[in-house]
N, C-alpha and C positions, 0 to 999 in steps of 0.2 A: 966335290960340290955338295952344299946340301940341302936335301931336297926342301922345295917349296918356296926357295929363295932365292933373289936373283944371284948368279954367278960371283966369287970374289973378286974379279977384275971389275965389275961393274956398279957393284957395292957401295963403293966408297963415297957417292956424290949423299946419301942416302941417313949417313950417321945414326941408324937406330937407336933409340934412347928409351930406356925403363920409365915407369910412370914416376913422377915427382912425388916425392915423400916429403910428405910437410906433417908436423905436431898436430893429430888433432887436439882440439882446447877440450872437447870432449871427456879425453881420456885424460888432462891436463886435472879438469874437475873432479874428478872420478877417483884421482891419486888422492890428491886433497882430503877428498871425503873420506876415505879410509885410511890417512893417516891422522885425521880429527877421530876418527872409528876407535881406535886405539886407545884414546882417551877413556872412553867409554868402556871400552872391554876393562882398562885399569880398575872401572866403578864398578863393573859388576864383576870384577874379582873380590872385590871390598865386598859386595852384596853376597855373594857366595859365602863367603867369610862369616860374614855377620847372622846367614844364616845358620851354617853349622856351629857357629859360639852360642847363637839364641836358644839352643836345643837346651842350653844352663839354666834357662830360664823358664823355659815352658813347661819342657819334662815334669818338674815337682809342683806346678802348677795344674797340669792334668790330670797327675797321681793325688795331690791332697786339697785342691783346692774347686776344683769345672768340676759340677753336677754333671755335664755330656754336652756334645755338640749335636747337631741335625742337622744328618746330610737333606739336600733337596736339587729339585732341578727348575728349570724357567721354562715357563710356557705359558705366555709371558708373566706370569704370576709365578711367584715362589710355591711350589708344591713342597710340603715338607716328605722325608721317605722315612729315615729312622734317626733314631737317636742311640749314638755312641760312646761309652764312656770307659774311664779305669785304662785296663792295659787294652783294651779293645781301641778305645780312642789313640793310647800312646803307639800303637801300632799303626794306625792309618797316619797320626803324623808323622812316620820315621818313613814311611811311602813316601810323602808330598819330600821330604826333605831328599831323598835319594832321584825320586822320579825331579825333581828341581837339578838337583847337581850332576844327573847323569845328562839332561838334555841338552844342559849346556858345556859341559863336552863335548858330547855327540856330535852338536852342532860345528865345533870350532876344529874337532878333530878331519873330519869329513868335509869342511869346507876352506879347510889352512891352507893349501896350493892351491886354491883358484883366490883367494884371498891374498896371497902372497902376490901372485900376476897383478892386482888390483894394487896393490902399494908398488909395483914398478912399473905400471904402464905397460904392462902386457895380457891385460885385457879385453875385450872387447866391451863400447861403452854401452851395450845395449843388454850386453849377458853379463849377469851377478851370481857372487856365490852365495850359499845360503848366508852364509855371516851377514853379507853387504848388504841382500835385501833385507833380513833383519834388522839391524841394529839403523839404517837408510828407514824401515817402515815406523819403527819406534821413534827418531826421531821428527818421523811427519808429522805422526798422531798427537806426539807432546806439544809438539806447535800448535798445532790443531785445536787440543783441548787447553791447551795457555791461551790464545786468544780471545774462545765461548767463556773462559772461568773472568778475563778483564775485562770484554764486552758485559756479562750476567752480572759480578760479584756479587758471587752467591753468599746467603746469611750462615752462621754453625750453624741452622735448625738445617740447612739442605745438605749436609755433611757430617756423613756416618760418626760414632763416635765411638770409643772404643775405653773399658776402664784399664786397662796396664798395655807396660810394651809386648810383653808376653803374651797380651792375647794380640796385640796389634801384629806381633809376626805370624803368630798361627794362623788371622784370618787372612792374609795377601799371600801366605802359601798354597794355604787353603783354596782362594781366587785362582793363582797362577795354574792350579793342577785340575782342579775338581771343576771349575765352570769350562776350562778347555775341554775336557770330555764330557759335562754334558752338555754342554752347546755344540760344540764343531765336529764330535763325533756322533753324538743324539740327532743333531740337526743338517749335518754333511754326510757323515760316514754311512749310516745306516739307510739314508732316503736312498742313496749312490747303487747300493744293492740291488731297490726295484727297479733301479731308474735303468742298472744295466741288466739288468734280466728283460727289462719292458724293449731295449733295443737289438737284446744278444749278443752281449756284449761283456766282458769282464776285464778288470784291472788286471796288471800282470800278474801281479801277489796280491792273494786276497785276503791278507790281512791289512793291506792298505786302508779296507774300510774302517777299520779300528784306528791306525796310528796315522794316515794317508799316507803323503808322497810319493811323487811321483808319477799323478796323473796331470790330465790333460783339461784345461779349461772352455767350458762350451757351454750354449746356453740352460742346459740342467743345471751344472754346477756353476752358472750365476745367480739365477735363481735361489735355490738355495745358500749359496754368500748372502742374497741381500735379506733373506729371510730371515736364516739365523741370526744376522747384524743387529733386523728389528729387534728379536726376541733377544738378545741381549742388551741393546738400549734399555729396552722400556724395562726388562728386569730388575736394573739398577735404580730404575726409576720405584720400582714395588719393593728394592730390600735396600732402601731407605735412603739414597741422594735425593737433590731436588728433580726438578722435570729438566733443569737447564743439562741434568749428565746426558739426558737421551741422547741428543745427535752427537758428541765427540765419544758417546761408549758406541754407538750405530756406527760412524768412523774405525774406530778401534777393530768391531766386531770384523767388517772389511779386510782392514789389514790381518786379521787372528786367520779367519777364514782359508786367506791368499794364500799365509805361509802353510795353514793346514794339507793344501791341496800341492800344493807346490814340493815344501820341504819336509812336511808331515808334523805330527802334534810334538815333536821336540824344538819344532822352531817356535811354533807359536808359544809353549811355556816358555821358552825360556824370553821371548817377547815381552810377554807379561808379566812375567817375574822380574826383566830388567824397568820394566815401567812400574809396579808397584814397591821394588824396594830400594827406588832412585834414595829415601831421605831416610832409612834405616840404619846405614853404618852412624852416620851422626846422631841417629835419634838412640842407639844404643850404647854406642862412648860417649856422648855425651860434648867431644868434643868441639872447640869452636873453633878451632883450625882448620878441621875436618870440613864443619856446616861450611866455613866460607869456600872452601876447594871445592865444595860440590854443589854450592849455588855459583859462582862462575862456571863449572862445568857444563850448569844445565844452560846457564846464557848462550855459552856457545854452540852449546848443541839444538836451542831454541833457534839462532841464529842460519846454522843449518838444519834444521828440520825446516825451516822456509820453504829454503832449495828443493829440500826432497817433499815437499809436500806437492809443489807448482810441478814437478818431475811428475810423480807417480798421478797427480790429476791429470796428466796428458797424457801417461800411458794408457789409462783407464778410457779415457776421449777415444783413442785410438783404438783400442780392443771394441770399442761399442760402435764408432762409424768405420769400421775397415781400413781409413787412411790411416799417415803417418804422416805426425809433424816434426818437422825438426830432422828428415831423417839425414844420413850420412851421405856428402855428397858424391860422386861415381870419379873414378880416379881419372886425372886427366894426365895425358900423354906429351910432353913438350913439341914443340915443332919445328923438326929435324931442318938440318940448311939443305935446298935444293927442291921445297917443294910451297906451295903457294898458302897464302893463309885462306882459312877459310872465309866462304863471304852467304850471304840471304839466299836462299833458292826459294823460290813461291810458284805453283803450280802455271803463273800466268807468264814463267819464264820461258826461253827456248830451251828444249830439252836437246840433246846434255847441253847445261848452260854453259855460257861465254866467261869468259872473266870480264870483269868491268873496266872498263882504262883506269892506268895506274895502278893496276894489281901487279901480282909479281912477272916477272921475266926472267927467263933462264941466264945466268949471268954471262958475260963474254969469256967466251972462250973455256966455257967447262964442259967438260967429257960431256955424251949423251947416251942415256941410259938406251940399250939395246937387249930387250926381256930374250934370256933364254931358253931354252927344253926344263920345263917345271915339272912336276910333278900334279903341283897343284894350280889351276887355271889362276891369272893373278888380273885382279883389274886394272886397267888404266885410269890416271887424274880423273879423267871427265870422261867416268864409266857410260860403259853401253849396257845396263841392265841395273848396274846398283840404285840400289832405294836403301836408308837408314831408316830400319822398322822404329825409332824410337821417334827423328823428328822429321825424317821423309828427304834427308838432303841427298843430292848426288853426288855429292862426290869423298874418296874412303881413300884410304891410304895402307900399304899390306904393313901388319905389328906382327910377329912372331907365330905368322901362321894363319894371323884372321884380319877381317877387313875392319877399320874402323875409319868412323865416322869425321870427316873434318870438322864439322861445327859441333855436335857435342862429344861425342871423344868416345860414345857407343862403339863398344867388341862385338862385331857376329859374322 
C-alpha cells in the first residue's frame, strides 16, 4: 500500500488524473516570433558582412583623406575629449569593428540553446534568451521610431548628413560602440559603484560595472535607465537630428539600458549596430534586389515590432505597479468520476455546506469508499476544517499527496 493513499482495493471509484495539458497560444506566439527572429539574424549576418567588406573603404580614407575624428561624451550636450587621427584613429576603428563582431557572437553563442527551446516551444513564455530580448527589443523600438518619423516627417535639415558611405559606416560603428560606453556604462555602470557602496552591497563580478550583466533591476537602477535614456535623447537632439529624435532615441535609450543590465554591453551593441546598419548592405552593393528584401524585411518586422512593443509596455506597467497582467493561468485538474462538482460556498452558508438539490449523487450501486490506516490525515468531501487559502471554499479533493481545491483547482 502506498502511503498517503487510499488502499488499492478502494481506489478504483477515484480515477486519478494529471492536470490537462492544453497548447499555451503564448508560447504558440513566442515560436512565431523567433522564427520571424531568424530572418533578422540572416540581415545582420549581411550587416556583419558589410561591415568587415567596408574596412575596403574606410581604411585608405582615414589614412589619406580624414584630418581626425573627436571622441566626446553627452551630458546632455556634446562635450568634445580629443581628437584622433592617422594610424591612431585606424586603430580605434579596427576596435569598433572587432568590439562589433565579437558581441554579436558573444551574444548568439551564449544564448543558442535557450534560443533553440524558443524556436520549439520549450520555453517558458515569460523567460527569454538574450537573443529573443534583443532582437524582440530592437524590433519594438523600430516600430516605435517608424510611427514618431510618420506622425513628425521630419525635413533633411532634421537629419544628420554625411559626405561618403565610408564615412557613413565609420560613424554608425562609431554609434554602436562608443555612445554604448559612454552613456550606459558612464551613466549606469559607474553611478552602480556608489550606489552599492552607499547600501553595502556589490555585483558578483566587479567588472560588471564596466561591461554589466547580470544584475538585478530595482529602483537605483531605474533611475538611472531613465536618466541615462534622457541624456541620450536629447544628445541626438545637440549632435544634430531634429527635436522630433528625442522621445524614440529616450525609447531606444530604455531598451540599450535594459539589455545593459540585464545581458551586459554586448547585447546592447549589438542592439544597436543591428538597428543602425538595418540599410547598409544595400547602401554598399548598391544592389536593388538586396534594397527590395530588406525593405520587406523591415515591414515585417515593423509588423512585429507592434506585438513586441504592446508586450514589453506591459512588462514595463508591471515591474512599476507590482501586478501582472496577462499572467498564466494555474493548471486545472479534470474531474475524476465518483466525486461531485464543485458549486458557490459564501460565508452565509451552512458550514460544511450542503449540496444543493440536483447536485451529484453517488451512483447506484458503486462500491463506497471506506478511508484506510494513512499515513497522512486525508479530508473528507465536506471537510471539517478545510478552508482553500486562495478563494476560502470548503470543499478539496486528495491530488497526489495534497489537498486541492474544488472550485479553483488550488494545491496546498
Amino acid at each position: 500500500m502506498q502511503l498517503g493513499m487510499p488502499p488499492a482495493g478502494n481506489r478504483q471509484i477515484f480515477n486519478y488524473m494529471g492536470p490537462v495539458k492544453k497548447t499555451d497560444f503564448r508560447l504558440v506566439v513566442k515560436t512565431i516570433s523567433a522564427f520571424i527572429m531568424l530572418t533578422f539574424l540572416a540581415q545582420l549576418a549581411l550587416s556583419l558582412g558589410t561591415l568587415l567588406y567596408g574596412a575596403n573603404l574606410v581604411v585608405p580614407d582615414i589614412l589619406d583623406t580624414w584630418s581626425g575624428f573627436t571622441l566626446f561624451i553627452v551630458v546632455p550636450v556634446m562635450v568634445d575629449l580629443f581628437t584622433i587621427s592617422g594610424y591612431v584613429l585606424l586603430s580605434y576603428y579596427m576596435f569598433l569593428v572587432f568590439a562589433i563582431f565579437v558581441s554579436c557572437v558573444w551574444i548568439f553563442l551564449t544564448s543558442f540553446q535557450r534560443f533553440k527551446n524558443e524556436l520549439t516551444m520549450k520555453a517558458k513564455s515569460r523567460e527569454h534568451s538574450a537573443l529573443f530580448d534583443t532582437v524582440g527589443l530592437l524590433f519594438a523600438t523600430v516600430f516605435f521610431s517608424a510611427i514618431i518619423g510618420l506622425i513628425v516627417n521630419p525635413s533633411p535639415e532634421d537629419l544628420p548628413s554625411t559626405d561618403s558611405v565610408s564615412e557613413m559606416l565609420f560613424v554608425l560603428a562609431n554609434a554602436s560602440v562608443w555612445e554604448e560606453i559612454a552613456v550606459r556604462v558612464l551613466f549606469i555602470g559607474l553611478p552602480l559603484v556608489l550606489v552599492d557602496l552607499a547600501r553595502r552591497e556589490r555585483q558578483k563580478y566587479w567588472y560588471s560595472y564596466a561591461i554589466g550583466g547580470g544584475m538585478s533591476i530595482g529602483t537605483p537602477e531605474t533611475i538611472l535607465i531613465v536618466v541615462s535614456s534622457l541624456i541620450f535623447g536629447v544628445g541626438h537632439f545637440t549632435g544634430g537630428w531634429g527635436a522630433w529624435k528625442i522621445l524614440p532615441a529616450t525609447v531606444g535609450g530604455i531598451a540599450f539600458g535594459y539589455l545593459f543590465l540585464k545581458f551586459g554591453i554586448a547585447a546592447s551593441i549589438m542592439m544597436h549596430f543591428g538597428t543602425d546598419y538595418l540599410s547598409m548592405p544595400s547602401e554598399v552593393t548598391g544592389s536593388t534586389a538586396l534594397l527590395i528584401l530588406t525593405g520587406i524585411g523591415i515591414l515585417v518586422w515593423l509588423g512585429v515590432g507592434a506585438g513586441f512593443f504592446v508586450y514589453y509596455t506591459t512588462r514595463i506597467l508591471e515591474f512599476l505597479t507590482g501586478r501582472t497582467f496577462f499572467g498564466p493561468k494555474p493548471e486545472i485538474y479534470p474531474q475524476p468520476w465518483g466525486f461531485p462538482p464543485a458549486y458557490p460556498y459564501t460565508q452565509t452558508q451552512q458550514y460544511p455546506p450542503q449540496a444543493p438539490s440536483g447536485a451529484w449523487q453517488q451512483p447506484p450501486g458503486a462500491p463506497q469508499y471506506q478511508p484506510g490506516p494513512y499515513s497522512h490525515p486525508v479530508q473528507s468531501w465536506f471537510t471539517d476544517g478545510y478552508v482553500c487559502p486562495a478563494c476560502g471554499f470548503a470543499q478539496a479533493r486528495w491530488v497526489n499527496g495534497r489537498f486541492q481545491c474544488m472550485r479553483c483547482g488550488r494545491l496546498s
